[in-house]
C-alpha positions in Angstrom: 56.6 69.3 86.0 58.3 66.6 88.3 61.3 67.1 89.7 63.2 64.2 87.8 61.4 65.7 84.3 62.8 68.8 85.1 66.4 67.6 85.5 66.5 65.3 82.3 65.3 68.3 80.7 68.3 70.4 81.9 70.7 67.3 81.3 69.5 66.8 77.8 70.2 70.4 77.1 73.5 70.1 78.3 74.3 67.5 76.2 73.2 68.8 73.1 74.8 72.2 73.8 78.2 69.9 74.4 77.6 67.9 70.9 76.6 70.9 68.9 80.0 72.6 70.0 81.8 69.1 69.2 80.7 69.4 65.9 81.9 72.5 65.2 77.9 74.4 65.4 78.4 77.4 68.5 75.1 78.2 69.7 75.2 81.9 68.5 78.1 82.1 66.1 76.2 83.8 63.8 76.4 86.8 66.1 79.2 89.1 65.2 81.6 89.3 68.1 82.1 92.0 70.2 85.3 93.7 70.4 86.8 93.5 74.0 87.7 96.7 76.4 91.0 96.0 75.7 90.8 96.2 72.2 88.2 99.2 72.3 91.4 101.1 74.4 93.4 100.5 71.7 91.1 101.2 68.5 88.9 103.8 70.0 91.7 106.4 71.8 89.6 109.8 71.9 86.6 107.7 73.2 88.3 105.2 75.4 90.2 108.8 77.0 86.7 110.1 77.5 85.3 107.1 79.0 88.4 107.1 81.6 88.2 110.3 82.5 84.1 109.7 83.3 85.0 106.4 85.3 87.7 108.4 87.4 85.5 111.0 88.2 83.1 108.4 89.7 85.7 107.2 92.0 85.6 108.2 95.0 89.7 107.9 96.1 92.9 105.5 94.8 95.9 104.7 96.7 99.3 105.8 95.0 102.9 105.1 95.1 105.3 107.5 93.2 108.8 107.1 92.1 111.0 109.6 90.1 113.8 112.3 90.2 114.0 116.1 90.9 116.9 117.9 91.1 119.0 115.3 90.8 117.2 114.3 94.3 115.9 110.5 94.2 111.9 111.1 95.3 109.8 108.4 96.9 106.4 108.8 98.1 103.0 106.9 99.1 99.9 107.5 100.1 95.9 107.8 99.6 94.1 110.4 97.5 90.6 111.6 98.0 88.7 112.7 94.4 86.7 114.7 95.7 86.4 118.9 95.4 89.1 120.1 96.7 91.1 116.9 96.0 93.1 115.8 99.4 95.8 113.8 99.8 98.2 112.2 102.5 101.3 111.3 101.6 104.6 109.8 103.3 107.6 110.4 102.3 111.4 110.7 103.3 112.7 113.7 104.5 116.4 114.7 104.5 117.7 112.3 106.9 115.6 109.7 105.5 113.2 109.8 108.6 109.4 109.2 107.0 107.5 113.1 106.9 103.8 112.7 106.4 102.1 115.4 104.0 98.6 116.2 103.5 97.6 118.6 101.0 94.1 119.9 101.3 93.2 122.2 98.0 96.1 124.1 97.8 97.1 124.1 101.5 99.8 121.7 102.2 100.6 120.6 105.9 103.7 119.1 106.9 104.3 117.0 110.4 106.8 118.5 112.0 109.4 115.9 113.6 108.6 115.0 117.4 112.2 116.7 118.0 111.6 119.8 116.9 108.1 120.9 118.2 109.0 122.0 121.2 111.0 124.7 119.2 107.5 125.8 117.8 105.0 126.0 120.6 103.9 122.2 120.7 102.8 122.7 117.4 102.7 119.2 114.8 101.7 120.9 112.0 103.5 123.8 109.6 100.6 125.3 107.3 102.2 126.3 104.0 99.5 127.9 101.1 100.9 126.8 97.7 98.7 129.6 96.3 100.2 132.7 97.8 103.9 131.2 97.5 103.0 130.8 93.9 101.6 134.8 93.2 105.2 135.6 95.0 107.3 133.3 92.6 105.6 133.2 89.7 105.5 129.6 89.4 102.3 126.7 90.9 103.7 124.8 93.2 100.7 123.3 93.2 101.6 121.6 90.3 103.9 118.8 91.4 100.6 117.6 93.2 98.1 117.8 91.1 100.2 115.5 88.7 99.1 112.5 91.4 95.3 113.4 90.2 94.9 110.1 87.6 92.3 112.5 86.4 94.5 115.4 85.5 97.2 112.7 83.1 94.0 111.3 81.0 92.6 115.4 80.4 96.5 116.4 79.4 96.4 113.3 77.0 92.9 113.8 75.6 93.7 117.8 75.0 97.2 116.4 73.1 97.7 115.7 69.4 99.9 113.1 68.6 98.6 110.2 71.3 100.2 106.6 70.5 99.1 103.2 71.5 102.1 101.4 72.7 100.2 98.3 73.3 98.9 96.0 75.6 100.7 95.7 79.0 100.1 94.1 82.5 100.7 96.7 85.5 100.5 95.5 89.1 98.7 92.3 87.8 96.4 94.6 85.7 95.6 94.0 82.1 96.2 97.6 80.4 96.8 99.0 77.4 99.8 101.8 77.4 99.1 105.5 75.7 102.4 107.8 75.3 103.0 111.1 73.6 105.6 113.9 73.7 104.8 117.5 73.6 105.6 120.8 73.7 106.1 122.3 77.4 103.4 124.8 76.5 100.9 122.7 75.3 102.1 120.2 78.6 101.2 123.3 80.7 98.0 124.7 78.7 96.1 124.4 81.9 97.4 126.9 84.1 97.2 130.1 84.5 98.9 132.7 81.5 100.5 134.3 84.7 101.9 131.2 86.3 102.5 129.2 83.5 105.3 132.0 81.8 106.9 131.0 85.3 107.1 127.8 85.1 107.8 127.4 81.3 111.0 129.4 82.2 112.2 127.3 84.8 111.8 124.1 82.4 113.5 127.1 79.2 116.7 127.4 81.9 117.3 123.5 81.9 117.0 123.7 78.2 113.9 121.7 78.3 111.2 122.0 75.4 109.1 119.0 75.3 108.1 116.1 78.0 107.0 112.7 77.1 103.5 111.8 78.8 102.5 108.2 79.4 99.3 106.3 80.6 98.4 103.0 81.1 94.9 102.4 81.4 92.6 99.2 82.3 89.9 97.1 81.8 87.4 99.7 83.7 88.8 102.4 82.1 90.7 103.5 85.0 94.6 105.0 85.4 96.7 102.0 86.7 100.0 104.2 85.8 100.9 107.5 84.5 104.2 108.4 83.8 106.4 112.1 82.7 109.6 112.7 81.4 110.7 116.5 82.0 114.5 115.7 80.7 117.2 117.4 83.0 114.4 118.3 85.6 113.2 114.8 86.6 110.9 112.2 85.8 108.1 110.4 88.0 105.8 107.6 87.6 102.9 106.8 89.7 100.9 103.6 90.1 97.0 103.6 91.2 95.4 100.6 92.9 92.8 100.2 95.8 90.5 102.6 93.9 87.5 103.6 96.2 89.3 102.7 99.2 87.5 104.6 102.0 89.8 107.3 103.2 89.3 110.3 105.7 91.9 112.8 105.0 91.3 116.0 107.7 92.5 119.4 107.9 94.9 119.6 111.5 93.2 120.9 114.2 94.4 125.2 114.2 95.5 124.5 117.8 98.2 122.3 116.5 99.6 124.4 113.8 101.8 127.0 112.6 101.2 129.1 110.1 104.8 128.8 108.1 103.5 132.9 106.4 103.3 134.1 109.8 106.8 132.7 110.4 107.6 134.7 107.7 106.5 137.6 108.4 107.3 137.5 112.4 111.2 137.0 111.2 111.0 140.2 108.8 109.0 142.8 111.2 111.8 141.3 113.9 114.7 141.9 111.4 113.1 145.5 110.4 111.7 146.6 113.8 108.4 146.8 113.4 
């Protein structure tokens, strides 16, 4: 076919596409219409929980910002987390005197830069070493905890594991189309996952500030990813977290040995010293 056959032939089908949809006659409008993400999110909540937690899995790391209150203490903190096994993280965020500390948590081992200004005090070293797991078998509590709540993966598994779930509704979060879920529950079944050991702990701590229940929230998008998660503890705090840049490549590494201390050894230097030994 020439080339001037072969664009009346396209122009003509234009045209009758344009004067069929004039008249009313969609090409395909017998087809029954398919219900968007959106509205799958809000219709379908089990599945649409499921599907975010299998989309978050597949990513590789997300970017986070957190805001809240703990202790009465305001809390501010950014950074990138790796998905991966174990999840890493590094995080900035103000220390006492409002100077920026940098965090990075690898597994349960969390590594705090010591300030320029004190390293001298400590061999050189940049890094204090603190294992959340061994500080938690000595209080009784998971530490451990107040990090892996940055996991998006970890909200959507509390939510899907909760009775009760409500759609809120659609609503747009850092420019994101979502659709919000929220549900308040029991600190037990809030802290199913833990261990029976640590969890006793902890559910003290929240029994002492008279706290039974916390209010979960999640907003999810059009990919079936996190965008925000958001808890309500009462008297003990409260934190959102946004998630954007998801599979942003980040390379979150354990400090070198030669540039840390062990804050354990510290420890136990300090008692042997205080005891003789």
């Amino acid at each position: 076919m020439s080339l001037w056959k072969k664009t009346t032939v396209v122009a003509v089908s234009a045209l009758t596409a344009l004067a069929m949809t004039a008249c009313g006659a969609k090409p395909g409008s017998d087809a029954p219409k398919q219900p968007s993400v959106l509205e799958l999110l809000a219709s379908d909540l089990k599945g649409s929980l499921q599907k975010t937690i299998d989309a978050t899995d597949k990513s590789d790391s997300v970017t986070v910002t957190m805001q809240g209150t703990a202790g009465g203490e305001k809390i501010s903190v950014q950074g990138v987390v790796d998905l991966g096994d174990p999840v890493k993280a590094e995080m900035t965020t103000a220390g006492p005197d409002g100077t920026p500390t940098t965090v990075r948590m690898i597994g349960s081992v969390i590594y705090v830069e010591i300030p320029a200004k004190d390293r001298a005090s400590l061999g050189g070293k940049r890094w204090m070493k603190l294992d959340l797991t061994a500080a938690a078998e000595q209080a009784g509590m998971d530490f451990t905890k107040q990090f892996e709540d940055i996991d998006p993966t970890k909200q959507v598994k509390t939510l899907l594991a909760t009775e009760g779930v409500k759609v809120v509704g659609e609503e747009t979060v850092n420019g994101a189309r979502t659709v919000h879920y929220t549900v308040t529950a029991p600190v037990a079944t809030y802290l199913g996952q833990l261990d029976a050991k640590l969890r006793s702990g902890v559910e003290q701590q929240y029994a002492k500030q008279g706290v039974k229940e916390l209010t979960i929230d999640l907003w999810v998008d059009e990919q079936y990813r996190p965008r925000r998660a958001g808890l309500d503890m009462g008297k003990m705090g409260d934190m959102t977290v946004d998630y954007t840049d998801y599979g942003k490549a980040v390379n979150i590494e354990t400090p070198p040995a030669a540039e840390t201390a062990d804050f354990a050894e510290m420890l136990q230097g300090l008692k042997d010293a205080s005891t003789g030994n």
